[in-house]
SEFIZA-3560 file (N, C-alpha, C; in Angstrom, 3 decimals):
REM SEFIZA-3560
<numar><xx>68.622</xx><yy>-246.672</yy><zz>-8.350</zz><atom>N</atom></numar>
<numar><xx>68.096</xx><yy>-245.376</yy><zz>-7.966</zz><atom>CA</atom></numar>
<numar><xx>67.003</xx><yy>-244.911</yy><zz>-8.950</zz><atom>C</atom></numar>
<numar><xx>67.078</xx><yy>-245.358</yy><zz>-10.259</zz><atom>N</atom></numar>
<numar><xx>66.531</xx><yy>-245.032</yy><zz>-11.272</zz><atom>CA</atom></numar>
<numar><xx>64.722</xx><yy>-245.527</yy><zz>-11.041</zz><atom>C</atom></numar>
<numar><xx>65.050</xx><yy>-246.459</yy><zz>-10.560</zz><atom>N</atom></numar>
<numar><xx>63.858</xx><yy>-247.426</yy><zz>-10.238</zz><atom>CA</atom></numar>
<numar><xx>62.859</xx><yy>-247.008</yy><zz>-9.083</zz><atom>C</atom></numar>
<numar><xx>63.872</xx><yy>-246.438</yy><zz>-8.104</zz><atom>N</atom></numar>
<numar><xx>63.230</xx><yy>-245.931</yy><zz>-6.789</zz><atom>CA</atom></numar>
<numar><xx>62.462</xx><yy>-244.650</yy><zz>-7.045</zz><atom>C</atom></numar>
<numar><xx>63.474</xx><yy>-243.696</yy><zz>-8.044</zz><atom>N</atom></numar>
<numar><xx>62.335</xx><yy>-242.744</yy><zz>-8.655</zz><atom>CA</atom></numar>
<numar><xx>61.181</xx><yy>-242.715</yy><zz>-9.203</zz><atom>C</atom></numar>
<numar><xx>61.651</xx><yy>-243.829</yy><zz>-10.455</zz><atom>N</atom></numar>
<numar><xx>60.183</xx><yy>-244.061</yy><zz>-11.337</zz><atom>CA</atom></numar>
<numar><xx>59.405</xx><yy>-244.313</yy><zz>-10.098</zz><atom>C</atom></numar>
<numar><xx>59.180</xx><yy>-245.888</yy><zz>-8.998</zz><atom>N</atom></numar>
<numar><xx>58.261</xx><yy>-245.577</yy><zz>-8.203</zz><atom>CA</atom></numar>
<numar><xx>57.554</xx><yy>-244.819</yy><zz>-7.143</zz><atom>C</atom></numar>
<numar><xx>58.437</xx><yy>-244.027</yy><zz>-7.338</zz><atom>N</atom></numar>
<numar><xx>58.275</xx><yy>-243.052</yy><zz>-6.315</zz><atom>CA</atom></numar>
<numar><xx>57.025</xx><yy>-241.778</yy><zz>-6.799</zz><atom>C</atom></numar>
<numar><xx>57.536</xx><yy>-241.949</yy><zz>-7.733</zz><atom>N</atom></numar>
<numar><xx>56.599</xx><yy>-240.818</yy><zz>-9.163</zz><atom>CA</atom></numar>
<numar><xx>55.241</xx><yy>-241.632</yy><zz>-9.309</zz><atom>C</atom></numar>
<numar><xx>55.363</xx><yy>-242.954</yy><zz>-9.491</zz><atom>N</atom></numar>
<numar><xx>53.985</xx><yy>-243.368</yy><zz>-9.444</zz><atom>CA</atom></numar>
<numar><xx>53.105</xx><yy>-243.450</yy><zz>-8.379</zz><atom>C</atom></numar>
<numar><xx>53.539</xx><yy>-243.531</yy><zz>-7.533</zz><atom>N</atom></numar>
<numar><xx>53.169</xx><yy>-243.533</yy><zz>-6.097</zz><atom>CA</atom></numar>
<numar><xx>52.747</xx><yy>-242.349</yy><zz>-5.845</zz><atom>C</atom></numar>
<numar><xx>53.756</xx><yy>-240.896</yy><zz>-6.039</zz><atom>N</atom></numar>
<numar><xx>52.830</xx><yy>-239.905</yy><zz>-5.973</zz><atom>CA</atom></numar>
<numar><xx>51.416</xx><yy>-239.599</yy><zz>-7.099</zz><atom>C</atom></numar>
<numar><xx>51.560</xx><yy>-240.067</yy><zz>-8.673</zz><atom>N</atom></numar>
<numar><xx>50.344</xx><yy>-239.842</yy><zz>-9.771</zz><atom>CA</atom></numar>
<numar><xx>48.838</xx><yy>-240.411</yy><zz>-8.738</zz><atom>C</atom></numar>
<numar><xx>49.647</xx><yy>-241.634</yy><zz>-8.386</zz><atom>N</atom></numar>
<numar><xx>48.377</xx><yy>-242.377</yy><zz>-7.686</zz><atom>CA</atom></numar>
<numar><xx>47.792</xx><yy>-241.816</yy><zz>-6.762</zz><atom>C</atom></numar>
<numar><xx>48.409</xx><yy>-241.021</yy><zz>-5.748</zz><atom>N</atom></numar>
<numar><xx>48.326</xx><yy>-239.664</yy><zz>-4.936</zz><atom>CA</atom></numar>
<numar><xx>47.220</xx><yy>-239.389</yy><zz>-5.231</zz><atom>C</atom></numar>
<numar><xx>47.839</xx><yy>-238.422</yy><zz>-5.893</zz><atom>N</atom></numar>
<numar><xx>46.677</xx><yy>-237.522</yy><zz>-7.160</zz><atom>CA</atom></numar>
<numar><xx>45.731</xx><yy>-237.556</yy><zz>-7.578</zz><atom>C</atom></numar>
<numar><xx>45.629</xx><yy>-238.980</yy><zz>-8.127</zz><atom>N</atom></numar>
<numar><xx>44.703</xx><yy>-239.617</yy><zz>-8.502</zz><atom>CA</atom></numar>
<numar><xx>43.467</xx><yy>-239.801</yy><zz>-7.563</zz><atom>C</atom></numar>
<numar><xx>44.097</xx><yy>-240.523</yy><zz>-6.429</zz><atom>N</atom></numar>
<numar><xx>42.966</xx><yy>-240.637</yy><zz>-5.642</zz><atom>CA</atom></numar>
<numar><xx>42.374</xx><yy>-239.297</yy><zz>-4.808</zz><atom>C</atom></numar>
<numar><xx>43.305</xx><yy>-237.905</yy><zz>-4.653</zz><atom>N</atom></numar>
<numar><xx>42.798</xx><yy>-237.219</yy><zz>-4.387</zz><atom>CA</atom></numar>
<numar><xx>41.424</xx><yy>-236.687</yy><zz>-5.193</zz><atom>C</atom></numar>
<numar><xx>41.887</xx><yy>-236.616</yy><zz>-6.231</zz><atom>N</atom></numar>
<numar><xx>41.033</xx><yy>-236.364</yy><zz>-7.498</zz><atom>CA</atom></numar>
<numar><xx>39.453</xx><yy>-237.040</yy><zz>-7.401</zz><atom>C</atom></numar>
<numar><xx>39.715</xx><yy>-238.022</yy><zz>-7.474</zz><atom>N</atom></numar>
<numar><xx>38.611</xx><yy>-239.335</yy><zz>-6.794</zz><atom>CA</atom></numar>
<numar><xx>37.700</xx><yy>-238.302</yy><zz>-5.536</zz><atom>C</atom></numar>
<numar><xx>38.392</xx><yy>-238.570</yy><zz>-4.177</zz><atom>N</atom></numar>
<numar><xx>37.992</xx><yy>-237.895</yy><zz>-3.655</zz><atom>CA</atom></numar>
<numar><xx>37.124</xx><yy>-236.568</yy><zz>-3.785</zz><atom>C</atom></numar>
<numar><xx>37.835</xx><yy>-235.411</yy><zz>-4.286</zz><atom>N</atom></numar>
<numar><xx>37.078</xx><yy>-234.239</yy><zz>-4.387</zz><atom>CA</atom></numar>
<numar><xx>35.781</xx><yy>-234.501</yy><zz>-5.244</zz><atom>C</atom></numar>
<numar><xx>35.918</xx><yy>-235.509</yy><zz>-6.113</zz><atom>N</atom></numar>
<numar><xx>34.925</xx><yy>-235.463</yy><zz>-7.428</zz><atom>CA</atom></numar>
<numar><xx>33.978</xx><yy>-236.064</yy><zz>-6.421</zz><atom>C</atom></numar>
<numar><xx>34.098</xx><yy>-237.175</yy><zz>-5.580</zz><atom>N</atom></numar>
<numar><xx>32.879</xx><yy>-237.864</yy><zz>-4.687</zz><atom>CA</atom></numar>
<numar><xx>32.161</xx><yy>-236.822</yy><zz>-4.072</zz><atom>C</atom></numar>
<numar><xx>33.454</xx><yy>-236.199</yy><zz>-2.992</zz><atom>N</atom></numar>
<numar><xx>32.312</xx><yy>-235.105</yy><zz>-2.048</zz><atom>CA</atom></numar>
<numar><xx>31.864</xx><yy>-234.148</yy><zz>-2.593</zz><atom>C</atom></numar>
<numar><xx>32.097</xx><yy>-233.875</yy><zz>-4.295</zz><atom>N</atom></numar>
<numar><xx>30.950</xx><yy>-232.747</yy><zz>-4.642</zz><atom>CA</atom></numar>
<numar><xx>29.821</xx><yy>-233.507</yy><zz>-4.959</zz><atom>C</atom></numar>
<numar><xx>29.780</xx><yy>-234.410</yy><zz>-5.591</zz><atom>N</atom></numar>
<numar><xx>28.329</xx><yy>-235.299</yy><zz>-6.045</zz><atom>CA</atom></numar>
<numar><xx>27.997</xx><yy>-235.467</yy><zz>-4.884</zz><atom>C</atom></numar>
<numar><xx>28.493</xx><yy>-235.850</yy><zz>-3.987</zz><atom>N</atom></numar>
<numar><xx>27.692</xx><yy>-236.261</yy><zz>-2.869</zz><atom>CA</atom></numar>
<numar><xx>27.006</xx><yy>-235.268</yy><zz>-2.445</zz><atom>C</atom></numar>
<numar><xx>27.795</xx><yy>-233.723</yy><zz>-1.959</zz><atom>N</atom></numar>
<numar><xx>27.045</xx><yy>-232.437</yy><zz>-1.704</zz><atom>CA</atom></numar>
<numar><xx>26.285</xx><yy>-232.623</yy><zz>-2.639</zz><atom>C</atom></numar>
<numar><xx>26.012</xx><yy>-231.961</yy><zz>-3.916</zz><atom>N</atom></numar>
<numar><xx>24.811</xx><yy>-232.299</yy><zz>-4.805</zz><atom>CA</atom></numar>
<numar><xx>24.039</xx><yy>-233.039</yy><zz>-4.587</zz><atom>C</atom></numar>
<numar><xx>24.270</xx><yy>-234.285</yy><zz>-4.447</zz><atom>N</atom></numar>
<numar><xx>23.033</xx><yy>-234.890</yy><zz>-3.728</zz><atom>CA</atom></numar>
<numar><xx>22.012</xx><yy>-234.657</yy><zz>-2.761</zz><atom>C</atom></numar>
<numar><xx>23.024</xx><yy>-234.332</yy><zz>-1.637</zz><atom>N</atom></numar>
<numar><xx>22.332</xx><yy>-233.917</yy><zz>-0.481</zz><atom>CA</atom></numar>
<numar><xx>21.416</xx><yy>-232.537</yy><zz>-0.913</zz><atom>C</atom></numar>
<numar><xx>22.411</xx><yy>-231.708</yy><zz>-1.335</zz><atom>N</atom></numar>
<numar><xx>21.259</xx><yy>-230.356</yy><zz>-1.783</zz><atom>CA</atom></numar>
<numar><xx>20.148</xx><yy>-230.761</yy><zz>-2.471</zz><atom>C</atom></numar>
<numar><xx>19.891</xx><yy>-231.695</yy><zz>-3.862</zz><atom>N</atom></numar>
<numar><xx>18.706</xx><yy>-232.373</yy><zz>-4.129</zz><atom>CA</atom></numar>
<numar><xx>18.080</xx><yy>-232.903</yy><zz>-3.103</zz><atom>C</atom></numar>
<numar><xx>18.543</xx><yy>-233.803</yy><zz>-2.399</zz><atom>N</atom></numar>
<numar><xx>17.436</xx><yy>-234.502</yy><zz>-1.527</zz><atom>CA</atom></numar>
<numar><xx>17.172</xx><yy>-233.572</yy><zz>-0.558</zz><atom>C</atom></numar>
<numar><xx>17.792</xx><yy>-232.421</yy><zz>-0.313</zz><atom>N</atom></numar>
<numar><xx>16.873</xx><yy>-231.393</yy><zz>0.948</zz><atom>CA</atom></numar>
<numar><xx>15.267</xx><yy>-230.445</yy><zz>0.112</zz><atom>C</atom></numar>
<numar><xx>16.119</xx><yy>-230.237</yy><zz>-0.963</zz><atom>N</atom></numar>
<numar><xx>15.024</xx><yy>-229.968</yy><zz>-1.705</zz><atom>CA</atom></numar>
<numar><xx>13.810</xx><yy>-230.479</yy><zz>-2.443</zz><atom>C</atom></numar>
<numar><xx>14.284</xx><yy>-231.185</yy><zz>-2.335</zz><atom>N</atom></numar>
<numar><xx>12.743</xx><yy>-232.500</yy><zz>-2.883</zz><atom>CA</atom></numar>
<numar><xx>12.385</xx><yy>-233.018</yy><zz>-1.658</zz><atom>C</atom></numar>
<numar><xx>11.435</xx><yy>-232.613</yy><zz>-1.069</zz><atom>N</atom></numar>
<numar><xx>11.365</xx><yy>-232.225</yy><zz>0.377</zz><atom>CA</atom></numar>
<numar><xx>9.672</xx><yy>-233.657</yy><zz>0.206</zz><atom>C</atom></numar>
<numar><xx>9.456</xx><yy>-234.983</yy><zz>0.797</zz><atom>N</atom></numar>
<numar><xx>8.496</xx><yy>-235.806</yy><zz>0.659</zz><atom>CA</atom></numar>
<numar><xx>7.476</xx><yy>-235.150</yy><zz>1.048</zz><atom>C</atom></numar>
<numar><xx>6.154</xx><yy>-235.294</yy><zz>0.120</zz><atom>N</atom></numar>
<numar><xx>4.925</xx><yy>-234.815</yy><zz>0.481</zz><atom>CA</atom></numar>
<numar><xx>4.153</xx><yy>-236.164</yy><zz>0.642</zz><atom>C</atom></numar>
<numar><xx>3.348</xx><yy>-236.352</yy><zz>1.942</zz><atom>N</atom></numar>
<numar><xx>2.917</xx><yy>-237.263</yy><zz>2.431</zz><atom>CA</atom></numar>
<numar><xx>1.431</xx><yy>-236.920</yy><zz>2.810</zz><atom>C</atom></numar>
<numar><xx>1.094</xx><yy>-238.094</yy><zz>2.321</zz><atom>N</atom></numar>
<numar><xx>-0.818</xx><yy>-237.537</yy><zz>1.907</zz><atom>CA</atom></numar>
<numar><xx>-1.299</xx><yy>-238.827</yy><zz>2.342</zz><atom>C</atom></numar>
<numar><xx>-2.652</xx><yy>-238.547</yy><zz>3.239</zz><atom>N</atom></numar>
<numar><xx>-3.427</xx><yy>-239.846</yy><zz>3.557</zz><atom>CA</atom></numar>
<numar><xx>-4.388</xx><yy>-240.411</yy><zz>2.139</zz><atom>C</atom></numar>
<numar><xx>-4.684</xx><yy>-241.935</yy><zz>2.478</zz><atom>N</atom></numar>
<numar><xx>-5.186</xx><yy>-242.463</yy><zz>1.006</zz><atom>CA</atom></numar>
<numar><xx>-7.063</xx><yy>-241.248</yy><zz>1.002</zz><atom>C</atom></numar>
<numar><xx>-7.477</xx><yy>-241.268</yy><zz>2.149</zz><atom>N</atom></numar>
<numar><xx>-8.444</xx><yy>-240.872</yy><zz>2.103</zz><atom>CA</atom></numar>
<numar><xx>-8.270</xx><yy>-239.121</yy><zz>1.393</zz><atom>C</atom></numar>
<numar><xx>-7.445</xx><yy>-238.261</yy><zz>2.018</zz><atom>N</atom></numar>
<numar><xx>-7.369</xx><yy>-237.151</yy><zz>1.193</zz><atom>CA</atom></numar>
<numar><xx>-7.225</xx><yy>-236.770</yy><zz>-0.183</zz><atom>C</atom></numar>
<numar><xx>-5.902</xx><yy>-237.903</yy><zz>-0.392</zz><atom>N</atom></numar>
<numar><xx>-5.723</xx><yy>-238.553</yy><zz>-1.977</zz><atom>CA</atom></numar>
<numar><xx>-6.955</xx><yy>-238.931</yy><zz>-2.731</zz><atom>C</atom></numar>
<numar><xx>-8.119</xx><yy>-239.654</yy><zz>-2.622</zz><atom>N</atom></numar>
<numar><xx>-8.998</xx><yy>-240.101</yy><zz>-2.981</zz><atom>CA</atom></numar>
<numar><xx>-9.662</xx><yy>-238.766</yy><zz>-3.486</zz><atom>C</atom></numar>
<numar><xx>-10.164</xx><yy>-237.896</yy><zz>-2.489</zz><atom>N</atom></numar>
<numar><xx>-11.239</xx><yy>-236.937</yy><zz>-2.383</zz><atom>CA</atom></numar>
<numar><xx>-10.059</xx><yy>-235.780</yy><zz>-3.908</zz><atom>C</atom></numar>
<numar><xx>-8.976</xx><yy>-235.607</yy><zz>-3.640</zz><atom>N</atom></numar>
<numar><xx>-8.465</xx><yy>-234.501</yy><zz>-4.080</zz><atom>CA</atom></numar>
<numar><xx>-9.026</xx><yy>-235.078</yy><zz>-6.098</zz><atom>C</atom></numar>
<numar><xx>-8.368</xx><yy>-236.572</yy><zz>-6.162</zz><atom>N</atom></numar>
<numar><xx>-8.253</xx><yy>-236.979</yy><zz>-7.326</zz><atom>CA</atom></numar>
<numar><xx>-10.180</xx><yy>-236.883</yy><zz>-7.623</zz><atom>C</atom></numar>
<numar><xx>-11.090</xx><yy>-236.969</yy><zz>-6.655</zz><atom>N</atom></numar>
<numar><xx>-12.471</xx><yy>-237.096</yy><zz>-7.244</zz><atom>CA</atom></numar>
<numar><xx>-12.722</xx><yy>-235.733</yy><zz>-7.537</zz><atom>C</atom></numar>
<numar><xx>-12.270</xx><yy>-234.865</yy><zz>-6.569</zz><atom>N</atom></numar>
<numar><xx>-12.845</xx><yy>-233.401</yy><zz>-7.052</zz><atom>CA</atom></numar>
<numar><xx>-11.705</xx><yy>-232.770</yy><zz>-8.445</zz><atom>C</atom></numar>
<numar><xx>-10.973</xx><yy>-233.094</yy><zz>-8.373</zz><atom>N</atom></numar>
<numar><xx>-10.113</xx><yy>-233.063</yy><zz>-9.598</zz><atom>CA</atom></numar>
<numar><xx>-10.857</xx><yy>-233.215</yy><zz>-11.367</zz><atom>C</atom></numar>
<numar><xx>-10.992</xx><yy>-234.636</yy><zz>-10.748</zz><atom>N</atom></numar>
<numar><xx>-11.948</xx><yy>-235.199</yy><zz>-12.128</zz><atom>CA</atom></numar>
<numar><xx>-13.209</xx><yy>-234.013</yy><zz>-12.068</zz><atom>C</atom></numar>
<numar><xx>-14.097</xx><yy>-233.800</yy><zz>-11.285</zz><atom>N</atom></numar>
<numar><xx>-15.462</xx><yy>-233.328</yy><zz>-11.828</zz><atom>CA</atom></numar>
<numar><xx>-14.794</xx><yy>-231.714</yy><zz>-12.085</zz><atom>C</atom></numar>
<numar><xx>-13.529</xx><yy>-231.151</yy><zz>-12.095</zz><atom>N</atom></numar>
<numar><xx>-13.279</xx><yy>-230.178</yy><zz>-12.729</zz><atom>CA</atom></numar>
<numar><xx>-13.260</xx><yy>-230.189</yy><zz>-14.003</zz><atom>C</atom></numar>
<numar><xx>-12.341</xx><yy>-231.404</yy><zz>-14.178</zz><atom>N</atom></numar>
<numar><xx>-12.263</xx><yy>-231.686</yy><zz>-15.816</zz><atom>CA</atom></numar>
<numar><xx>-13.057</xx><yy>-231.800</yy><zz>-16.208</zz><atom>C</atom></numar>
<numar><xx>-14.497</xx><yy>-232.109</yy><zz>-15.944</zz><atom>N</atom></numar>
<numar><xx>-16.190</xx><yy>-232.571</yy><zz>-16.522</zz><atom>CA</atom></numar>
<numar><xx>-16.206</xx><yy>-230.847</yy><zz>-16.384</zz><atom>C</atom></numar>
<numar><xx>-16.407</xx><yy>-230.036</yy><zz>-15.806</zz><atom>N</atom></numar>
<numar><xx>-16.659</xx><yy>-229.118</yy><zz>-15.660</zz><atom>CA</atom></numar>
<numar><xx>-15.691</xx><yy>-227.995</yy><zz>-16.934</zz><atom>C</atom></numar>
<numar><xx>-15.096</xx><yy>-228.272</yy><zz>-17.129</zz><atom>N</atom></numar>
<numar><xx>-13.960</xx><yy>-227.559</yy><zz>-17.976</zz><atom>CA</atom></numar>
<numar><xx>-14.405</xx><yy>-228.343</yy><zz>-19.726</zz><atom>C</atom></numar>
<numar><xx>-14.724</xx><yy>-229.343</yy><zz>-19.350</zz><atom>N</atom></numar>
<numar><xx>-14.712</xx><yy>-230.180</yy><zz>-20.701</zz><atom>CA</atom></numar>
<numar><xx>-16.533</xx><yy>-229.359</yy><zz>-21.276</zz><atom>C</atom></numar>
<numar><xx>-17.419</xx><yy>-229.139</yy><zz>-20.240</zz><atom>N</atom></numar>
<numar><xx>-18.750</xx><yy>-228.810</yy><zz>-20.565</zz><atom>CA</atom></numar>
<numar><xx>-18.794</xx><yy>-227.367</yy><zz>-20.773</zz><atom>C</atom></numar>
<numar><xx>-17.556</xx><yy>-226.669</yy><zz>-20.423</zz><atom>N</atom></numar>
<numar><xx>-17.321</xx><yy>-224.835</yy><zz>-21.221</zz><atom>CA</atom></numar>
<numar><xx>-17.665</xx><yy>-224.264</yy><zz>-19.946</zz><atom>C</atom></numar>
<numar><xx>-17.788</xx><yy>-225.095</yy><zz>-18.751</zz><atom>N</atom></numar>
<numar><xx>-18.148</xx><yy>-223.992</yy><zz>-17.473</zz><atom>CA</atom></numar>
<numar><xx>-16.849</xx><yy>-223.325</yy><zz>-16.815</zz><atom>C</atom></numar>
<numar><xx>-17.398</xx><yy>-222.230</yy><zz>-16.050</zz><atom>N</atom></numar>
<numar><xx>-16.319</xx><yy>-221.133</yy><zz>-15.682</zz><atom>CA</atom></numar>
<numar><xx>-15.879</xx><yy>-222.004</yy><zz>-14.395</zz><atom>C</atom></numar>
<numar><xx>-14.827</xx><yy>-221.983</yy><zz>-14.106</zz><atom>N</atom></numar>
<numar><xx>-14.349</xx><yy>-221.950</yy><zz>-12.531</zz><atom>CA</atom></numar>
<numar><xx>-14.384</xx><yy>-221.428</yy><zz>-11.393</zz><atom>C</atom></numar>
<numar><xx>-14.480</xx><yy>-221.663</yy><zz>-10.308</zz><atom>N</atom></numar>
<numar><xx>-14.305</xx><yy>-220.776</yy><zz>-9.023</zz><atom>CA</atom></numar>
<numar><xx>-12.533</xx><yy>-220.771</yy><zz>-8.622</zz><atom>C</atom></numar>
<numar><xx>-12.633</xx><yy>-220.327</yy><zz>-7.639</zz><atom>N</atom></numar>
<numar><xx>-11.200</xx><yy>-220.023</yy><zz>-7.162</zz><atom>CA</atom></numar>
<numar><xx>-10.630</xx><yy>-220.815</yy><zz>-6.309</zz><atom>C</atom></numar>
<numar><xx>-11.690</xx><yy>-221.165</yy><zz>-5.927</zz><atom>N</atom></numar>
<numar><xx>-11.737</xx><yy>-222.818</yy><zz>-4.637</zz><atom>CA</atom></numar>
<numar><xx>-11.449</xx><yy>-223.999</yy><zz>-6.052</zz><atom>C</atom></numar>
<numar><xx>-11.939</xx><yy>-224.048</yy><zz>-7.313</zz><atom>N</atom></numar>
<numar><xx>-11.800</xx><yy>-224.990</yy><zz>-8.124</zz><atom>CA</atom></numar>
<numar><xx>-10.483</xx><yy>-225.225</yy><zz>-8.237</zz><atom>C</atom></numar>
<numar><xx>-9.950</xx><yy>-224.069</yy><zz>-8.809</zz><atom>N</atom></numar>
<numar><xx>-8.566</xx><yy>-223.851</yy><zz>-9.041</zz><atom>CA</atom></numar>
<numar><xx>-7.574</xx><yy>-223.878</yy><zz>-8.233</zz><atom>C</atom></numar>
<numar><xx>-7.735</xx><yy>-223.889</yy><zz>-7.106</zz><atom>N</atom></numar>
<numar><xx>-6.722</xx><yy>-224.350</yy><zz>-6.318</zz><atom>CA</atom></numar>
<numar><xx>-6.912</xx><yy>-225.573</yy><zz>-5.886</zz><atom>C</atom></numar>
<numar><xx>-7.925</xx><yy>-226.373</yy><zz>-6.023</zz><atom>N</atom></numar>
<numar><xx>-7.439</xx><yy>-227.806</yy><zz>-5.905</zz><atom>CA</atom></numar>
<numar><xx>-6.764</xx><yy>-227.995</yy><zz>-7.310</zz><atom>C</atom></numar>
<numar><xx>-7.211</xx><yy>-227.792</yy><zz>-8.677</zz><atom>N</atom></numar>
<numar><xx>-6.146</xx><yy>-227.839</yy><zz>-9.731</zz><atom>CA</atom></numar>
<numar><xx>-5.000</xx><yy>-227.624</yy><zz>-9.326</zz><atom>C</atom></numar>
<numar><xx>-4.549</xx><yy>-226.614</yy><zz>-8.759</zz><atom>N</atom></numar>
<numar><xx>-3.299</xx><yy>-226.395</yy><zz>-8.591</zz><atom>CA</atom></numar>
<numar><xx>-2.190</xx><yy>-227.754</yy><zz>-7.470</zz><atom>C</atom></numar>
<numar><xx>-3.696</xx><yy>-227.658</yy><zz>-6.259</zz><atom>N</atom></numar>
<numar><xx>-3.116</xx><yy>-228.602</yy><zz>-5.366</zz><atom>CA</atom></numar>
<numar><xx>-2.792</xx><yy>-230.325</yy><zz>-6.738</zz><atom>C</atom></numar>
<numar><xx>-3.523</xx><yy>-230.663</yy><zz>-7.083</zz><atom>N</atom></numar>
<numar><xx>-3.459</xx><yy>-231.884</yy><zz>-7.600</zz><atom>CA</atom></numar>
<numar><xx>-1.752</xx><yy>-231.881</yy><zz>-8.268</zz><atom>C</atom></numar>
<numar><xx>-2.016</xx><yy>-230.459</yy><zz>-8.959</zz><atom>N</atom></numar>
<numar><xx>-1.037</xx><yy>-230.572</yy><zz>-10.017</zz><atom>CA</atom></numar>
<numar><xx>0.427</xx><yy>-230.712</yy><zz>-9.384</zz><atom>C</atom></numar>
<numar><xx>0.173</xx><yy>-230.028</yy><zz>-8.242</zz><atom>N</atom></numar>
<numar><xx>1.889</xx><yy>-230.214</yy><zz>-7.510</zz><atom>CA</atom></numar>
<numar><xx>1.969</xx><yy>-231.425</yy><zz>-6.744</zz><atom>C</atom></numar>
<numar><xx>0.976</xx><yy>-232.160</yy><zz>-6.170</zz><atom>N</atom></numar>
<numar><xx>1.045</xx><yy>-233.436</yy><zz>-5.911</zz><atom>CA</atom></numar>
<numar><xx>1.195</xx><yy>-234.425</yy><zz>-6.481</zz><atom>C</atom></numar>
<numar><xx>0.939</xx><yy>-234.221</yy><zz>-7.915</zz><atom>N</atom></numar>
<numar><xx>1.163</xx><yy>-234.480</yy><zz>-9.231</zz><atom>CA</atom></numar>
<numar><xx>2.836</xx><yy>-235.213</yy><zz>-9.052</zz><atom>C</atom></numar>
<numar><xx>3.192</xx><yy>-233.270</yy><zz>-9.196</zz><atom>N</atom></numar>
<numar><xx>4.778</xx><yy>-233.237</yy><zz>-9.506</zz><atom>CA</atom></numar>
<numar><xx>5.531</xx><yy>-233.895</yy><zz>-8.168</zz><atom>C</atom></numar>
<numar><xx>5.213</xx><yy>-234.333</yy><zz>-7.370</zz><atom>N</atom></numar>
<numar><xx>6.410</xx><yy>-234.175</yy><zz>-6.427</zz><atom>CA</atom></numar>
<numar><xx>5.655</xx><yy>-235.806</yy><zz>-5.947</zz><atom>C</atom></numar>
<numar><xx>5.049</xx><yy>-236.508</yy><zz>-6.815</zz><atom>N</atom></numar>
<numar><xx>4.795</xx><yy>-237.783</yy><zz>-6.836</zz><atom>CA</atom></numar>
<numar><xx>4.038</xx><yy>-238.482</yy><zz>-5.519</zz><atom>C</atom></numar>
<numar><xx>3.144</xx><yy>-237.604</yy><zz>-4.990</zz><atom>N</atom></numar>
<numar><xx>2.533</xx><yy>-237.912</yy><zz>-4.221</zz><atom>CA</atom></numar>
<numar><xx>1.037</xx><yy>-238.623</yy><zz>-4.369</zz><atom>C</atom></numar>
<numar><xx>0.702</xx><yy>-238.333</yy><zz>-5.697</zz><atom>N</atom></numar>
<numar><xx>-0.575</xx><yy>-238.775</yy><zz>-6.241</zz><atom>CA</atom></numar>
<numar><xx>0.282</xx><yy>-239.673</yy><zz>-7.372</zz><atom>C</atom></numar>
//
């Protein structure tokens, strides 16, 4: 009888255990999913890519020679920079 308990007790730890398992998966997994909804793919043709990275550069010539910016400049800065980040360039 002694025996039937002990396994009986392990049988339930193991229970446990794998519940444990469980919950810990489907939160990483939720986490995951919430990352990957949010890192949302930005998809850019090579030709737009090209033009953004050329007008990009003659900002930096432009910035490097002490000239002022426009507002149209700066938002392709900006565009580059988040295409940048979200690894599209």
């Amino acid at each position: 009888m002694d025996k039937y308990n002990k396994l009986k007790e392990q049988i339930k730890q193991i229970k446990d255990r794998i519940r444990e398992l469980e919950d810990k998966l489907n939160e990483d997994l939720q986490r995951y999913i919430s990352k990957r909804l949010q890192k949302q793919t930005i998809e850019i043709s090579d030709e737009e890519k090209n033009k953004i990275i050329e007008e990009y550069s003659k900002i930096q010539q432009k910035i490097m020679n002490g000239s002022e910016l426009s507002m149209d400049e700066i938002l392709v800065m900006q565009k580059y920079e988040l295409l940048k980040k979200r690894s599209a360039i």
